[in-house]
N, C-alpha and C positions, 0 to 999 in steps of 0.2 A: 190431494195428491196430483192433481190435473195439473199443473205448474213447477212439479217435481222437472229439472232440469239433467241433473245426473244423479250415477250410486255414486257414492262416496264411500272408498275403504278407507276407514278407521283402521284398523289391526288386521295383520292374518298371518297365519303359518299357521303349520300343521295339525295343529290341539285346535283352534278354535279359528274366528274369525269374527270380526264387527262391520257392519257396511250401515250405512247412514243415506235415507232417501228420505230428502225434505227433513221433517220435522222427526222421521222417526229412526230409532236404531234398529235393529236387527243382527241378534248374536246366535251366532252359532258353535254347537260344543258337541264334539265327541263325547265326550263323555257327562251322561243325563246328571250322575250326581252333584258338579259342578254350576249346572242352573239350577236344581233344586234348591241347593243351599242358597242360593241365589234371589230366588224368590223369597223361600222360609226368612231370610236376612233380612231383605227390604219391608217384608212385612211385618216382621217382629221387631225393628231396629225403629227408638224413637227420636230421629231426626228426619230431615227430608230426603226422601228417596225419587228415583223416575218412576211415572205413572207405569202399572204393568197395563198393557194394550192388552196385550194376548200370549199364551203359550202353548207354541204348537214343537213337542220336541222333533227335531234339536233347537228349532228354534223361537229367543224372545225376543219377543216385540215393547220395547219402553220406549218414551214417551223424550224427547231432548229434554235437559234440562234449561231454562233462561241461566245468562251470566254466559263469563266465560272462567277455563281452570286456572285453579288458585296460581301456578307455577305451571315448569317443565323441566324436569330434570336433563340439565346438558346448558337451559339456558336462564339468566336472572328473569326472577317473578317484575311483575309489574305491578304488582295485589298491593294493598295499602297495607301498612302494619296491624289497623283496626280488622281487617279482611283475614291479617294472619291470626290475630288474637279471637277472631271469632270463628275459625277452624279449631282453635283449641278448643275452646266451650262446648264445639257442638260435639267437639271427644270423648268429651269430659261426660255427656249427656248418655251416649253412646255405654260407654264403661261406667256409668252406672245401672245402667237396664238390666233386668234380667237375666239370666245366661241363658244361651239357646241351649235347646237339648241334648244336641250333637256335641261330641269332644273334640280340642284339638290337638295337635300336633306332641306326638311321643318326644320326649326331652331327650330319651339314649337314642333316637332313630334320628334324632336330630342332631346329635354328636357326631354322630357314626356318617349323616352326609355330609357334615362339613369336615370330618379330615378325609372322608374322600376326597370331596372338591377340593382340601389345599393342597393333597397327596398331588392330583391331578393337575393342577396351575403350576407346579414346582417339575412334574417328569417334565411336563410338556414346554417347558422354558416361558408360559404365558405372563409368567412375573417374576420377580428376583426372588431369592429362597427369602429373604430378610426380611421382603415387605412380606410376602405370607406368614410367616413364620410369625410376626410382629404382632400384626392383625389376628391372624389365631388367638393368640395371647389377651389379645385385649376381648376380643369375644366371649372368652371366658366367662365375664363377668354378667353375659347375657343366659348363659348354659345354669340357670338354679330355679329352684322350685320357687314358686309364688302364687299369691292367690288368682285365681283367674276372673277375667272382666268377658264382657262382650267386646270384640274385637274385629273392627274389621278386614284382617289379615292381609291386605294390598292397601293401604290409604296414602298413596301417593299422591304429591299435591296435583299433579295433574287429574284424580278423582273426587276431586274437590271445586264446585265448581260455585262464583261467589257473580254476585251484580253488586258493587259499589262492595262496601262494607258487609253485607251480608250473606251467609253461606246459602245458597239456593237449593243445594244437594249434592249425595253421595254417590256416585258412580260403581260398576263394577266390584260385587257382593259374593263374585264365588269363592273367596277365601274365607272367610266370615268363621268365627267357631270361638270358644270357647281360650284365651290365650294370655298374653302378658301385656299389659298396657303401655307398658312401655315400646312394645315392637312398632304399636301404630304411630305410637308418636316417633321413634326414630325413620318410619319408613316415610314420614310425612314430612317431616323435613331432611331426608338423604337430599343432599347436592344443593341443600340451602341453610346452612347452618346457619345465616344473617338472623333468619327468621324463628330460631328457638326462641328465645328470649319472649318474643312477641305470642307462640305458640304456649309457652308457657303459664305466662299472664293468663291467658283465656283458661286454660285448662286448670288452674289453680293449685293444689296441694299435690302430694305425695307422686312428687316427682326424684328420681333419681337417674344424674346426668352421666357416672360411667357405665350406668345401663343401657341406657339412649346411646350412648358413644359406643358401648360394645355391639349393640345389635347396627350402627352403620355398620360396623367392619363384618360380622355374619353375617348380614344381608349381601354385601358386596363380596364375598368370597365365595356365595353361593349363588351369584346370578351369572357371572362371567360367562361360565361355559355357555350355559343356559342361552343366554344372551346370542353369543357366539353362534351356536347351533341352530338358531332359530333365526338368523340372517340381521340383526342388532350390531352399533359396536361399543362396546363397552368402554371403547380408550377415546370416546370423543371429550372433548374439553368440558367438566364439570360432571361427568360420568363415574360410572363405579370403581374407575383404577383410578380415577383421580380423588375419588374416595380412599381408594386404599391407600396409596403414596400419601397423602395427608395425613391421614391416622397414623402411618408407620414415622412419617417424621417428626409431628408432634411428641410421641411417645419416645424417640429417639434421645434427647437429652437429659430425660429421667432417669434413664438406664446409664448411664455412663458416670461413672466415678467425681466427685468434686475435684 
């Protein structure tokens, strides 16, 4: 640490915050149960996770991972295809493990905040009533009972982090629960659809693609405000309204009469 040069903020606003000195991270969370799950995740989850250093609540201490992330939502990956196909695999690996103990996410509480959220994007003029309305619609298809996987509830390709062709590890574990497999894989490729195909490969069977395409559109219906409120912006080029407007015009010509 004698050579540590600056902190480095990683993330922050109000819930939480990540700061990065030299080689190690340093997260911080209001709320305890969020790094619990956190921990319980990386240790029960079998692929590669960050070394735990230490946990001193509120705050953990992990270890960087080598590589750098798979992607970044807003801008194109640089990751090889082999890179994307072996994030698939190590999903694959993931949703077959175990289930953690902990449950997740109630499906009618989950209904119930996404017509708030589109209730909310339409009073508030954040988007035209068409595309939400649209995307509603296709989300649908994500709103049904399934068997549950281990799930790591945030796997954005930015927590994803690879050296050449190989995945190195899994990042940021406080969503982790008990969920649909298909969420992680649509959240892992949000704002990089090139790369399904490739994510696929790796991940092999029992896949279902207007599942994957319904949860982009729920996931982006429910991050805006979010987003928004917490000083983000969601209408950058390859973001989640440009998620939305993609799905809404894709699905546009099916709907219209021959």
């Amino acid at each position: 640490m004698a050579d540590v040069e600056k902190v480095e903020v990683v993330v922050a606003h109000h819930e939480r915050a990540t700061v990065r000195v030299g080689d190690v991270f340093l997260k911080i969370d209001i709320d305890q149960k969020h790094t619990d799950v956190e921990v319980a995740a990386m240790v029960g989850a079998p692929i590669p996770t960050p070394e735990i250093l230490w946990h001193t609540p509120p705050v953990l201490a992990l270890a960087a991972l080598p590589g750098t992330a798979l992607g970044r939502l807003g801008r194109p990956s640089t990751a090889s295809s082999a890179a994307w196909s072996a994030a698939g695999a190590t999903v694959r690996r993931l949703h077959d493990a175990p289930l953690p103990p902990w449950p997740g996410r109630n499906l009618d509480e989950l209904t119930r905040e996404l017509d708030g959220e589109c209730e909310w994007l339409i009073t508030n003029g954040v988007l035209p009533t068409d595309v939400v309305t649209t995307n509603r619609r296709i989300a649908e298809a994500a709103l049904r009972p399934c068997a549950p996987v281990f799930i790591h509830g945030d796997l954005q390709a930015a927590h994803v982090f690879v050296e050449g062709d190989e995945v190195t590890g899994v990042i940021d574990w406080s969503e982790a629960a008990r969920g649909d497999a298909m969420y992680d894989l649509a959240t892992l490729t949000l704002g990089h659809e090139e790369h399904l195909c490739d994510v696929i490969a790796g991940y092999g069977t029992d896949i279902d693609l207007d599942v994957i395409r319904a949860w982009w559109s729920l996931r982006s219906l429910l991050g805006v405000r979010w987003l928004v409120e917490h000083g983000f912006d969601p209408t950058s080029p390859g973001c989640e309204v440009d998620v939305l407007n993609t799905q809404a015009m894709r699905d546009r010509p099916g709907d219209q009469p021959a």
